[in-house]
Structure formats: C-alpha cells, structure tokens
Phi, psi and omega in degrees: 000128174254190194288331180282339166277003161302298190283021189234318150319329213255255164007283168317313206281337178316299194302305207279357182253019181095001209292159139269199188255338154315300177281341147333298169292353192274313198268022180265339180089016173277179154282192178258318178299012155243055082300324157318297185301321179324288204302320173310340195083356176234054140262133161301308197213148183183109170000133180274351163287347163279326189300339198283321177306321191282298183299312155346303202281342155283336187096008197251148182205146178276151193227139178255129200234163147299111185291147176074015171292183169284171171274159195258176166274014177258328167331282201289331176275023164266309169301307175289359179276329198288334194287326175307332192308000000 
C-alpha cells in the first residue's frame, strides 16, 4: 500500500462520514490545501504523524505485516473498498 492508495481511504471514509476536507483539517490540525492535495494525488509525500492523525480522526489507523505474506482480511476489504471507488 502506497500514499495514493492511503488517499482513496482517506477520501471515501472522509465522504461516508459527512467530513468536508476543511473540517477534516481543523480536526487533524493540517491546512486544508493538504487534504486536498492528499485526496488528489498530488502530495509526493507525508509524514507519518500526519497521516496518522488524519487517520485517527477517521477511525482508521496504518498497520505493519511481513512483506510478501498473504493478505489479511482487512487487506483483501480494503483492496475491494479501492476497487469500487
């Protein structure tokens, strides 16, 4: 999982809970023009205390596996939330 497939969770779960990407930021403490740029794809890159924050404030939180394991099942509903998008 990279940052653009982070920023299409972030986006959806943003959507299904009412957020706007303004209030998102206020309560991640970001600008708002980096969630913009996130959900957009065009941040290169971003710290992992924002993301984590960002993520928090959604209920969502990044996880570490054994690279080249099976996928977990939060895995494989994760991969079917991006395919739907």
């Amino acid at each position: 999982m990279n940052l653009q497939d982070i920023s299409e969770i972030i986006r959806t779960e943003r959507k299904r809970r009412g957020l706007t990407t303004q209030t998102l930021a206020q309560l991640a403490n970001v600008d708002r023009t980096l969630i913009s740029k996130l959900e957009n794809k065009k941040l290169p890159e971003l710290g992992y205390a924002k993301v984590s924050r960002i993520l928090a404030i959604l209920g969502l939180e990044l996880s570490v596996r054994p690279a080249g394991g099976l996928p977990t099942l939060d895995d494989l509903q994760r991969k079917n939330l991006l395919n739907h998008l």
